[in-house]
PAFI-794885 format. One line per field, with one value per residue: residue number from 1; x, y, z of N, C-alpha, C in turn. Coordinates in nm, 3 decimals. Each point is the difference from the previous one (the first is absolute). Example, Ala and Ser with C-alpha at 12.3 -4.5 7.8 and 13.67 -1.06 7.14 Angstrom:
! residues 2
k (1, 2)
n.X (1.319, -0.035)
n.Y (-0.569, 0.105)
n.Z (0.780, -0.072)
ca.X (-0.089, 0.082)
ca.Y (0.119, 0.119)
ca.Z (0.000, 0.006)
c.X (0.090, -0.077)
c.Y (0.120, 0.109)
c.Z (0.000, 0.073)
***
This chain:
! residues 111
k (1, 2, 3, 4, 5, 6, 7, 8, 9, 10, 11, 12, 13, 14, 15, 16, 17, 18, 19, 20, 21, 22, 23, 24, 25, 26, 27, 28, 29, 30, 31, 32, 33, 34, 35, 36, 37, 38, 39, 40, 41, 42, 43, 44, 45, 46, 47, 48, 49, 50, 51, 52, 53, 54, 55, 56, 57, 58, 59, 60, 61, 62, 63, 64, 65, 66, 67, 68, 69, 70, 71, 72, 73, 74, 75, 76, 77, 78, 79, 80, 81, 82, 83, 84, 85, 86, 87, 88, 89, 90, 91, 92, 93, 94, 95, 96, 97, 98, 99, 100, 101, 102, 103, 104, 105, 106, 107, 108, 109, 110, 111)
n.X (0.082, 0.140, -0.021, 0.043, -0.089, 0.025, -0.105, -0.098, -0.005, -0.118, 0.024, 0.058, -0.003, -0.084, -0.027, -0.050, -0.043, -0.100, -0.023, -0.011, -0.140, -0.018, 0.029, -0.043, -0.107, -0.078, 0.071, -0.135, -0.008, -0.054, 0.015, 0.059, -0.005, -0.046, -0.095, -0.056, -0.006, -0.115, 0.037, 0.097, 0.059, -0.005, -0.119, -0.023, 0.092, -0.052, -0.144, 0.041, 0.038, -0.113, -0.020, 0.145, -0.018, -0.114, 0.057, 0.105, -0.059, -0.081, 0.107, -0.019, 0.029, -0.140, 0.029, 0.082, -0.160, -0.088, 0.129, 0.020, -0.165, -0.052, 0.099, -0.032, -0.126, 0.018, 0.051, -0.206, -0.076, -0.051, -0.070, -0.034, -0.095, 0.097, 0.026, -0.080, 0.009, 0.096, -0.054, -0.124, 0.031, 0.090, -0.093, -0.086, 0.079, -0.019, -0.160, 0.031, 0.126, -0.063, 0.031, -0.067, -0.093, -0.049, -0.137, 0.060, 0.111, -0.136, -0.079, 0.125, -0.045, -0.109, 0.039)
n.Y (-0.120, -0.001, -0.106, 0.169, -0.033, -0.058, 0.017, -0.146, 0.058, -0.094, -0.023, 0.127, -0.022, 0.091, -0.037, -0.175, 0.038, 0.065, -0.092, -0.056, 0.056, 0.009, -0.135, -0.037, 0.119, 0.011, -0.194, 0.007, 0.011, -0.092, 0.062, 0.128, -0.100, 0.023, -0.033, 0.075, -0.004, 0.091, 0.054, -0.059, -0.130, 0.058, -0.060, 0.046, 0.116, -0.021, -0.082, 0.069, 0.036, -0.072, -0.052, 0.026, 0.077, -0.002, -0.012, 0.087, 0.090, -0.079, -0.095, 0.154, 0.072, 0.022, 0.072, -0.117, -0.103, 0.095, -0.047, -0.158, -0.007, 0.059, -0.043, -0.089, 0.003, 0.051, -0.034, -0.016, 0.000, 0.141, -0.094, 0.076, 0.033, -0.056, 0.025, 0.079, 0.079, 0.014, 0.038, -0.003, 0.079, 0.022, 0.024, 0.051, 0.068, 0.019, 0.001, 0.080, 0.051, 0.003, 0.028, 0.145, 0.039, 0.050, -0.079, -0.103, -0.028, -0.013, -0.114, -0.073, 0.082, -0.067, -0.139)
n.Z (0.000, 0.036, -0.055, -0.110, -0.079, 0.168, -0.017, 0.021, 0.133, -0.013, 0.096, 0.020, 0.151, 0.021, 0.076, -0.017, -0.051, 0.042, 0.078, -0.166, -0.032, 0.119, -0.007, -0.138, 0.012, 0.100, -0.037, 0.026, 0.142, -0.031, 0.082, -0.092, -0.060, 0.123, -0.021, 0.065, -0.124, 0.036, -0.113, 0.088, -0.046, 0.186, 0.014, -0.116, 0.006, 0.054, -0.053, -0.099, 0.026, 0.016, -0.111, -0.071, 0.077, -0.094, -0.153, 0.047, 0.025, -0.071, 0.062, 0.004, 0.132, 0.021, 0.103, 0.021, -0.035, 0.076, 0.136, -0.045, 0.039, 0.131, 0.090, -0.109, 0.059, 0.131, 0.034, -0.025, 0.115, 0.039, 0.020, 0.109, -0.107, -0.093, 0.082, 0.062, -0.085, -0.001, 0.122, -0.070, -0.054, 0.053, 0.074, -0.111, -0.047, 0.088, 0.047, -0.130, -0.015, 0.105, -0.087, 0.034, -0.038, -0.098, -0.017, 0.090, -0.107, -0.134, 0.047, 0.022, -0.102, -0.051, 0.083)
ca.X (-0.082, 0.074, 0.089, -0.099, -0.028, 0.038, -0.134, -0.094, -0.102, -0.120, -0.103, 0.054, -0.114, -0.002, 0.099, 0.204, 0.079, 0.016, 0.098, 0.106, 0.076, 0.073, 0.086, 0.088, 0.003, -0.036, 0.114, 0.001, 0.011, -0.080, -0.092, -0.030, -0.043, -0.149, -0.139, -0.111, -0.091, -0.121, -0.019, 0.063, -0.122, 0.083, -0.024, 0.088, 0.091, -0.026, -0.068, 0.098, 0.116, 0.003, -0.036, 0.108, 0.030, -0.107, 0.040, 0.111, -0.010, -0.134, -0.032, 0.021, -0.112, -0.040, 0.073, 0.157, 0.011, -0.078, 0.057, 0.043, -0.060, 0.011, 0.109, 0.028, -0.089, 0.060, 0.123, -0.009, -0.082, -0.030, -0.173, -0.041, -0.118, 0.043, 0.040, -0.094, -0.048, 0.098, 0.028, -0.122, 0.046, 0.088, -0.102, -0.108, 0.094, 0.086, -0.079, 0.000, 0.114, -0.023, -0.180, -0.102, -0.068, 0.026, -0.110, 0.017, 0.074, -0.033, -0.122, 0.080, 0.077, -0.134, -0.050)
ca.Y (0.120, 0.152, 0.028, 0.011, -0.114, -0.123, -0.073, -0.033, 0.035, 0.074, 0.080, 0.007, 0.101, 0.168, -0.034, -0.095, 0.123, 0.115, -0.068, -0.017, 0.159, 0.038, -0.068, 0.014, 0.150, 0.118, -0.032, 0.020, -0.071, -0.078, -0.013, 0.122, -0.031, -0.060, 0.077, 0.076, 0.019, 0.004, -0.069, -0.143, -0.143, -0.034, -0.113, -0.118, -0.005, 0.008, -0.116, -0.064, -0.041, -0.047, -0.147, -0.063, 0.057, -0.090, -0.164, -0.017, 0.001, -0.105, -0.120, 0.051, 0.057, 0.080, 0.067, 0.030, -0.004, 0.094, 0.123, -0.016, 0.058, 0.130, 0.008, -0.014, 0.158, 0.154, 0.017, 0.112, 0.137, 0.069, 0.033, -0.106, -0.027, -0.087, -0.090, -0.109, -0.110, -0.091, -0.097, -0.063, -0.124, -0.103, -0.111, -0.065, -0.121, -0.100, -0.072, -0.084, -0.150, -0.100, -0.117, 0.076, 0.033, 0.100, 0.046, 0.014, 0.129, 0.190, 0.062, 0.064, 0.088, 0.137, 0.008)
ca.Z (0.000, 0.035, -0.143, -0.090, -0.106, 0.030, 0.054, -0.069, 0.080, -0.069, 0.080, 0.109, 0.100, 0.039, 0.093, -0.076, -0.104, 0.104, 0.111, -0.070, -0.063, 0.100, 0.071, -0.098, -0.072, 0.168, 0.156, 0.179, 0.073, -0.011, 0.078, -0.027, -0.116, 0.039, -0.081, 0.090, -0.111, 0.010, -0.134, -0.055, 0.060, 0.126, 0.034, -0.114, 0.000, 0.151, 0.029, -0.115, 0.074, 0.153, 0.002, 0.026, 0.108, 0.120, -0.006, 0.015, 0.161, 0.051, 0.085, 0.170, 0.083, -0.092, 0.059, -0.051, -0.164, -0.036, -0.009, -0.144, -0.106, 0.000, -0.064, -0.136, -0.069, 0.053, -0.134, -0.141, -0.014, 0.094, 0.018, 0.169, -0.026, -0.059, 0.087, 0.013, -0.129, -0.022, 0.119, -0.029, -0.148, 0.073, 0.068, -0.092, -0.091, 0.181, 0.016, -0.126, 0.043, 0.106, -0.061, 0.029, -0.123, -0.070, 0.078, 0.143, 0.017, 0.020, 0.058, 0.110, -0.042, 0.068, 0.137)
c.X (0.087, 0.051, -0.120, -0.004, 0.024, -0.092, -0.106, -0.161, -0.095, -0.067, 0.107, -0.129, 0.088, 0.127, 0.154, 0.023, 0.067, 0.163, 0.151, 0.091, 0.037, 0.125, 0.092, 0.099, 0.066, 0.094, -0.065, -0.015, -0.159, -0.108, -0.075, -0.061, -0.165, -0.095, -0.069, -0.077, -0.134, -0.079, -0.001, -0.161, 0.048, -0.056, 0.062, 0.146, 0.083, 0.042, 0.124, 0.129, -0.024, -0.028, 0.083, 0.038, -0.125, 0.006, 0.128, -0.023, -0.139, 0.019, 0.072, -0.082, -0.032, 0.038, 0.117, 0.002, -0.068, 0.108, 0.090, -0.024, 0.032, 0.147, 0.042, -0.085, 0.079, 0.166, 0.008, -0.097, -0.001, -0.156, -0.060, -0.109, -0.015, 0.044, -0.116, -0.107, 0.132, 0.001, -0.132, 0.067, 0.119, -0.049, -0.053, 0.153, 0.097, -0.101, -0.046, 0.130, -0.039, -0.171, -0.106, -0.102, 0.023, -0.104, 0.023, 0.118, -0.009, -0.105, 0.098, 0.090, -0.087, -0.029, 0.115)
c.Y (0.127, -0.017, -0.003, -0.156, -0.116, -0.080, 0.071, 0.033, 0.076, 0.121, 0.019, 0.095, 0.091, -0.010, 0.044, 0.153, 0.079, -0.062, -0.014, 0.128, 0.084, -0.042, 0.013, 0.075, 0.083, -0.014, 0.002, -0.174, -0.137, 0.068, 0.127, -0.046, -0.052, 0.111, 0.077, 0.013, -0.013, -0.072, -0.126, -0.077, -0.038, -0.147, -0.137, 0.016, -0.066, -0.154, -0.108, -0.024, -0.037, -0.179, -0.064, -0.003, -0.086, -0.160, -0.056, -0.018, -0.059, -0.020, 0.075, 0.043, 0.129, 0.162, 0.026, 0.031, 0.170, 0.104, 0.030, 0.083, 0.131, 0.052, 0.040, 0.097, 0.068, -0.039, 0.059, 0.033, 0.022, 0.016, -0.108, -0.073, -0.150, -0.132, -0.102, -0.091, -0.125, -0.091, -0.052, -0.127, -0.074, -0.078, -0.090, -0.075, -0.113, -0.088, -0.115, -0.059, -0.091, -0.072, 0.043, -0.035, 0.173, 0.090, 0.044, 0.106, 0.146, 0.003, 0.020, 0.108, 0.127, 0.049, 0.084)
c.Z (0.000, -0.169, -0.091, -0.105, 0.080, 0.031, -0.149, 0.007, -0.088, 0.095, 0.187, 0.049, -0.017, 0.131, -0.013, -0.114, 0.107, 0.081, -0.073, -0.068, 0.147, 0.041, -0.134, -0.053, 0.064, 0.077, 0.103, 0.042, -0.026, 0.118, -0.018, -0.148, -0.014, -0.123, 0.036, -0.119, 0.020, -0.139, -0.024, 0.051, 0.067, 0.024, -0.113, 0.024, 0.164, 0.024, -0.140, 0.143, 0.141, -0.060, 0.036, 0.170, 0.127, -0.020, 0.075, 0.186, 0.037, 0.072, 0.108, 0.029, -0.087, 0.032, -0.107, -0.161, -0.030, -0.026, -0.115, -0.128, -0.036, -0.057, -0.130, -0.054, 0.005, -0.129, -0.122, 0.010, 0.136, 0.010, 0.070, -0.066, -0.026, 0.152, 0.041, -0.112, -0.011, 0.107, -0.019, -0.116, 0.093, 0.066, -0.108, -0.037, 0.078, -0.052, -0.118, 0.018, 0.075, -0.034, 0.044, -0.166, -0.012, 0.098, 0.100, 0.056, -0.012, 0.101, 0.197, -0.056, 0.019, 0.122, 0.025)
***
């Protein structure tokens, strides 16, 4: 991503641009490279980089895996909003690894 033509990527988030052309371009530090972009699609761009992150930490306590989550948001974006939708889908998607139905996972997703 820091090298122009090196990737194939049909489609990068609003984000990952932002985070890459800072850190690339800008030199700053990864952690000054976050989004505050009101414009952007905070919940897609948000929720794209937590799957890897809720499959990887399943089989812990859900605590250690949320803070996970959050974690990897906050790295590229800056918007509290987005947190607790992601800790809904980390649950729904825990519960589908572990042989829940689809049903049963959104209808404890509503509750």
């Amino acid at each position: 991503m820091k090298t122009p033509g090196s990737h194939n990527d049909a489609y990068a988030p609003k984000a990952h641009r932002h985070f890459f052309k800072c850190l690339a371009y800008e030199n700053l530090p990864p952690v000054d490279c976050r989004s505050d972009d009101p414009g952007a699609v905070d919940g897609i761009d948000a929720l794209t980089v937590t799957l890897p992150i809720i499959i990887r930490y399943s089989e812990v306590d859900r605590d250690t895996r949320n803070k996970k989550v959050v974690e990897v948001i906050n790295t590229i974006r800056k918007v509290k909003e987005t947190e607790a939708i992601s800790l809904i889908v980390s649950d729904m998607i825990v519960s589908l690894l572990h042989g829940a139905s689809l049903k049963d996972a959104a209808q404890a997703a509503a509750d």
